[in-house]
Structure formats: structure tokens, C-alpha cells
N, C-alpha and C positions, 0 to 999 in steps of 0.2 A: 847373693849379695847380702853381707849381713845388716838386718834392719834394728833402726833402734828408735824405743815406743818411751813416749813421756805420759807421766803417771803424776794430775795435778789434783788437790783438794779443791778448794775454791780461789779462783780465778778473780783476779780486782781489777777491774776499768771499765772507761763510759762503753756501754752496750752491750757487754757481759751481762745474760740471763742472770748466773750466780751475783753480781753486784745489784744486777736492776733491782731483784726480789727483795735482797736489804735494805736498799733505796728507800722502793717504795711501801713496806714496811712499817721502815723508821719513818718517813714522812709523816704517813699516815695514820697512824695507829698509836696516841702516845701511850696506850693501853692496850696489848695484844695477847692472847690465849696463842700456848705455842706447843707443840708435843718434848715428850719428854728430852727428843734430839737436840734439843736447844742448848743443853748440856754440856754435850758431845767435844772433844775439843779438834781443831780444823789448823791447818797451819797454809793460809791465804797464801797466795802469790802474786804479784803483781804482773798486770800483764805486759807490761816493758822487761820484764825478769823471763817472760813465757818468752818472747819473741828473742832475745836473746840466746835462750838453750834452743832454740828453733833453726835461728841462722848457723850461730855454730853447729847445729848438726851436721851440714851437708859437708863439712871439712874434718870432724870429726873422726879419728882413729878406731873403729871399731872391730875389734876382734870377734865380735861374734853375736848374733842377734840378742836384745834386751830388753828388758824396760826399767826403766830408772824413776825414779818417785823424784819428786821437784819439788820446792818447795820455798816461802819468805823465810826471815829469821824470826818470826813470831808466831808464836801458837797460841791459841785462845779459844775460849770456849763461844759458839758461835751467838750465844744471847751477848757475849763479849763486843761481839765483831760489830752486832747491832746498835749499842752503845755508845763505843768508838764512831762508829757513822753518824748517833745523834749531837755528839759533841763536834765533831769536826764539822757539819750541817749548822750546828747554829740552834740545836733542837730541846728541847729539855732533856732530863733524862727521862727511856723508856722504862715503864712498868711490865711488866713480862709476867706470865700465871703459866706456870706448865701445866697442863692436864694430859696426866696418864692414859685416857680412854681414843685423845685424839689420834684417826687413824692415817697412812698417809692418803688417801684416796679422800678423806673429809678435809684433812690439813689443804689438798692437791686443790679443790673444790673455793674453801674459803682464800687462799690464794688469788685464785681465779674471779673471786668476786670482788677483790678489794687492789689487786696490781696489775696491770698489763698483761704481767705472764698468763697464757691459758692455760686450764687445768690440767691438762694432757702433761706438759712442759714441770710444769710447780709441782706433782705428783712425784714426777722423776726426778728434780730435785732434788726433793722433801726422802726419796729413799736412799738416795746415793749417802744422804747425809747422815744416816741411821746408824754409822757407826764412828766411829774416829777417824779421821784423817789428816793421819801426821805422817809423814816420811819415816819408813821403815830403816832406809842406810841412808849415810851420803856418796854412796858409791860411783855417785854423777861426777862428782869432783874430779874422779877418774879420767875421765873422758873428755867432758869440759870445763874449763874454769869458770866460775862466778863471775861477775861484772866488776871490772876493775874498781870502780863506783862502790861495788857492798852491795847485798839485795838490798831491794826497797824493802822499806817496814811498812806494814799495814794501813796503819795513820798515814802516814807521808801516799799511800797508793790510793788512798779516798781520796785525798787534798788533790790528786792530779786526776781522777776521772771525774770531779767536781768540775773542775776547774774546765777542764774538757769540753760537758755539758752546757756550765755559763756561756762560754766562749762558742754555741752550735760548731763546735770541734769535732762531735761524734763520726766516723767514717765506717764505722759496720755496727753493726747491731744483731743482736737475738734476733730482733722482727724482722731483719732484712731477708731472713731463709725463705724461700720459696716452697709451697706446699709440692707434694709429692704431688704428680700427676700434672702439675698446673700447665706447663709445655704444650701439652695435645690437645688440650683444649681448644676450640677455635678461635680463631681471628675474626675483629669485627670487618676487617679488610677483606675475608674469603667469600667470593663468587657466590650466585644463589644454585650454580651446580656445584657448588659443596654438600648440597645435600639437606644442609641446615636450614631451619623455620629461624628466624630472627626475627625480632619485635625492635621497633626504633621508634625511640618521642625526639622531635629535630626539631631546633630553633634557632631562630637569629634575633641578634638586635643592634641596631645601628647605633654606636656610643659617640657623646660630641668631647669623644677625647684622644688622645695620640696613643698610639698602639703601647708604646714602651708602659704609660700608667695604666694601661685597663691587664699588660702581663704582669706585673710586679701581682696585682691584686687576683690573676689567675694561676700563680705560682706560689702565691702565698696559702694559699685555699686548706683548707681542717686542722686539725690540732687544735691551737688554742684559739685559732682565727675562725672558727666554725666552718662549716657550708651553704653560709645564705641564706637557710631558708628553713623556715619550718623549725627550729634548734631540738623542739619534743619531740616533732618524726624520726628526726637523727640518732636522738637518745637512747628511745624507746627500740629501733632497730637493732642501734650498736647492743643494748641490753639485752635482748631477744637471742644475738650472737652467742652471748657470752655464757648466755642462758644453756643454749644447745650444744657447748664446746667450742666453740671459734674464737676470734680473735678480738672481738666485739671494735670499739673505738678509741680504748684506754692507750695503743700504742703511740698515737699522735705523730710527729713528725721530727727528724731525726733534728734536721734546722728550720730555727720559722720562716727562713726567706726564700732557700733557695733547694730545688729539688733535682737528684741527677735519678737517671735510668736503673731502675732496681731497686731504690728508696721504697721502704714504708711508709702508709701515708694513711692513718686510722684502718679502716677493715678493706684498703685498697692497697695496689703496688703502680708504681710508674711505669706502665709499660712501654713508652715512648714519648719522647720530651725534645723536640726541635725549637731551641729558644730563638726570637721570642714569635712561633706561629704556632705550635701544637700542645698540649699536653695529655695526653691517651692515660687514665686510667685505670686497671683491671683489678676487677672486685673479687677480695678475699673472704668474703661472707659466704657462711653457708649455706647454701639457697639451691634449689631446684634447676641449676642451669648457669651460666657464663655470663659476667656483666662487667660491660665497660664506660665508662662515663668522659667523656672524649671537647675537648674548646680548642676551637683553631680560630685563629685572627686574621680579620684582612684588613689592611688597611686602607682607608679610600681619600685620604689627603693629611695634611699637616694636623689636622683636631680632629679627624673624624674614623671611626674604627668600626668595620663590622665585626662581631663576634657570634661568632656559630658555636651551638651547643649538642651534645649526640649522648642520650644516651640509649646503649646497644646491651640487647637480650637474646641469647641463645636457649630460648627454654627446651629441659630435658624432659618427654614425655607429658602426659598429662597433667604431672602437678606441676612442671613449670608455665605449663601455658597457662591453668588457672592461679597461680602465683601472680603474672606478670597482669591478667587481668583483676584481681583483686587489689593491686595496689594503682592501676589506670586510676580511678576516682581522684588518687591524689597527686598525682603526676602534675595537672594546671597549676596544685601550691606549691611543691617541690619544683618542679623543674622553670616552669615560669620565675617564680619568683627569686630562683637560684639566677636567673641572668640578668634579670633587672636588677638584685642587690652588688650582684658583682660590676655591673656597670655604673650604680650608683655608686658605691665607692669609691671607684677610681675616677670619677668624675671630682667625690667629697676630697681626695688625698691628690691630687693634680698641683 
């Protein structure tokens, strides 16, 4: 069966890697040192433009296996692209310094220390981009036609993953991918004849408020909402992360209110979420072992809500066990204090 392969430059929309990296860039940086790639000129796509040659493939005529290069109507050099994001954002204009010596594996690095993206991710980036990327034919025309509409232009494909953004519209994300491996890992649910050593700190606390306010406030939980507790332990952790190649904290939360099954959610994922009595999440930090951090609600009349807190450690070998005991000391400020602030809240926003 003949197959046919799409060939993009850079990709434009909310939770697109190649956008986030611009994003947070231009946000951040109104003064950035960039390698000489910066240059390079790129011919963006939008990703309502991607999904488009996407769906019409599967009806698509094809005589004979391919790959077709795709592409917007605009080409620009990628310190261009950054630009165009700070004007349409609302931003000054950016100042840009190429330096010749920057390599990608330093560019991949400084990435990693000032966007979400992790270095691994920004590296490969940062290489793909190393040369031009413009559509070589238009020989896609062939096969399938363009969007009755015109492609999007560039500008107009920021203005809609902006907009996306404001409106917590995002529905996939770079962070949303799951690390290789992460499946086999164990369940905080599996039997103590699984074999596994598990470490657990459990708590409860009885709140004088009705279940529905104390879950808005355990569904809202990191990003820009923090974690209750301790906000330097958290930091200093996520920084630690990010330090060693992980994922650190910078990802945050796709929407601030509400969280479905597979969501990113700072250096954790959702791994089960029964509204409004559970939320199970599993920790993407890299650490010596499996960690889940777990609130389940009971309710015990019209104001009054217990709320149970778990969290769950599968430590690997001897450094997880001394991992999980090196960080006991602060467990009474963290995790205590993470249910009394959650239930003080939702008591304050009631």
C-alpha cells in the first residue's frame, strides 16, 4: 500500500515544542544570545494547515509511496519568526546577538535553563534547525489541495495559538508525551506480593467545607497555583530536575482549572482522576524510584469533607531507600502543611 510521509519545518500552535520554544524565548528574554541558526530562513506552518494535509491523506490518490514537504505561505528567517511573536504578544522588539561559537548541545542546555522545553528536546530542536527549511517543490498540490480558506500566514497562526492559550484551550501538548518506560513501572495500587518495597506518608484532615470547594482547590493544585507548601522545597527540587535533565517545574499546567487523565501537571502526570473523589498523580522527576502523590475525598455531610492525602514511593535499590529517607525530615513541612493549606483555602474561597 503506498504510503505518503509529510515533511514540516516549524510547526505553529498552542503546545507545539517548535512554538512553545519561541514563546518562551520572546517572553522572556528581551535580550537573547542565539547561534548562528537564527538566520537560517524556515517556512512555518500552521497547525490547522498540518491537520488539514493530515485528514485529506486518508482519501488521498496516491500512486506511489512519498514524502511531500508542506509548508505556510511565508518564509522568514527564524530571529524573524521571534519578532513577529514579540509584536503580535504585545512585547518590545527583541534584541538578538548571534554568536558563532554557540554549540547545539550549549544552545540545547541554555534552552533548558530558561523554557520548559528540556535540554534533551531543545538540542534536537536547535539541530533540525541548522539548516534551511523551505519546501523544496510544491508537488503536494498534486495530491491534495490547499485549504479552500488559503494557508494561514504566520502572524495570523500566533494570533490563534495565543488566543488558544488565553482561553486554557490547549488540548495536547509537547509535555503531554509520556516518558519511555513509564507504563511498567509499578502501581501504587499493586499488592505487597508484587514484590515491591513501597514507602507511604498518609494523612487526613477533616475540612468544615462541602466536598465540591475543598475539589476545585485539589484540582487546581501547581502551576501558577503552587503546591501548598514549602514554595522553596518545590523550587529548589524542580531546579535540581532540571539541573540533571528532567523536566523540572517550568511545564505547569495545560488549564488552571481543570485536569483530564494524561495531563501534565509541573514534573508529575495525572494518572487517574475520578471527579470529584480522586486525583492520583505520577511523578516525572528523576529520582531513584516511582512516585505518586494521590487526594481522595469523603464526604461526611452538607459542610464537612474528609480529605486523605498519600503520598506513594517505590524506591529502586539502595539509593532510593536512602533518597526517600533523606528527604523524611521534611515530609511533616511538606506534606502536613500541603493539607492544611489546601483545606484552608477552600474553606478562604467557599
Amino acid at each position: 500500500m503506498p504510503t505518503l510521509v509529510f515533511q514540516a519545518g516549524v510547526v505553529i500552535g498552542s503546545g507545539s515544542a517548535s512554538f512553545e520554544m519561541i514563546r518562551h524565548l520572546s517572553n522572556r528574554l528581551p535580550v537573547m544570545t542565539t547561534p548562528r541558526w537564527v538566520n537560517n530562513r524556515i517556512q512555518p506552518i500552521a497547525i490547522r494547515d498540518v491537520l488539514h494535509y493530515l485528514v485529506a491523506a486518508a482519501t488521498a490518490p496516491l500512486p506511489r509511496s512519498r514524502i511531500y514537504d508542506i509548508g505556510g505561505p511565508d518564509v522568514l528567517r527564524y530571529g524573524e519568526m521571534m519578532q513577529v511573536y514579540a509584536d503580535v504578544a504585545g512585547l518590545h522588539r527583541r534584541r538578538i546577538l548571534v554568536l558563532p561559537v554557540l554549540t547545539p548541545k550549549l544552545a540545547g542546555l541554555w534552552i533548558g535553563l530558561v523554557t520548559p522545553i528540556p535540554p534533551s528536546l531543545g538540542r534536537s530542536l536547535i539541530e533540525s534547525l541548522g539548516n534551511d527549511a523551505v519546501m523544496d517543490d510544491h508537488d503536494v498540490d498534486e495530491v491534495i489541495a490547499p485549504p479552500s480558506e488559503g494557508l494561514t500566514g504566520y502572524r495570523d497562526a500566533v494570533r490563534l495559538a495565543l488566543g488558544r492559550i488565553e482561553r486554557g484551550e490547549v488540548e495536547t501538548s509537547w509535555a503531554n508525551a509520556s516518558p519511555v518506560g513509564a507504563p511498567a513501572d509499578p502501581l501504587p495500587s499493586d499488592p505487597d506480593w508484587a514484590g515491591e518495597a513501597v514507602f507511604v506518608d498518609e494523612r487526613s484532615l477533616d475540612c468544615d467545607t462541602d466536598a465540591t470547594a475543598v475539589w476545585e482547590v485539589v484540582e487546581g493544585i501547581g502551576g501558577e497555583n503552587g503546591w501548598y507548601s514549602f514554595p522553596l522545597a518545590w523550587t529548589i527540587r524542580g531546579w535540581l530536575d532540571r539541573f540533571v535533565g528532567g523536566v523540572g517545574l517550568a511545564r505547569g499546567r495545560r488549564n488552571p482549572r481543570t485536569l483530564h487523565t494524561g495531563d501534565a501537571l509541573d514534573f508529575w502526570r495525572v494518572e487517574r482522576i475520578d471527579r470529584p473523589e480522586l486525583l492520583r498523580l505520577r511523578a516525572e522527576m528523576l529520582a531513584p524510584g516511582g512516585a505518586w502523590l494521590e487526594w481522595r475525598l469523603e464526604p461526611l455531610g452538607p459542610d464537612r469533607t474528609r480529605l486523605h492525602q498519600r503520598a506513594i514511593f517505590f524506591p529502586k535499590g539502595l539509593a532510593g531507600r536512602l533518597y526517600w529517607y533523606s528527604l523524611l525530615p521534611f515530609h511533616g513541612v511538606i506534606f502536613a502543611g500541603m493539607l492544611e493549606n489546601i483545606a484552608g483555602t477552600a474553606r478562604k474561597d467557599r
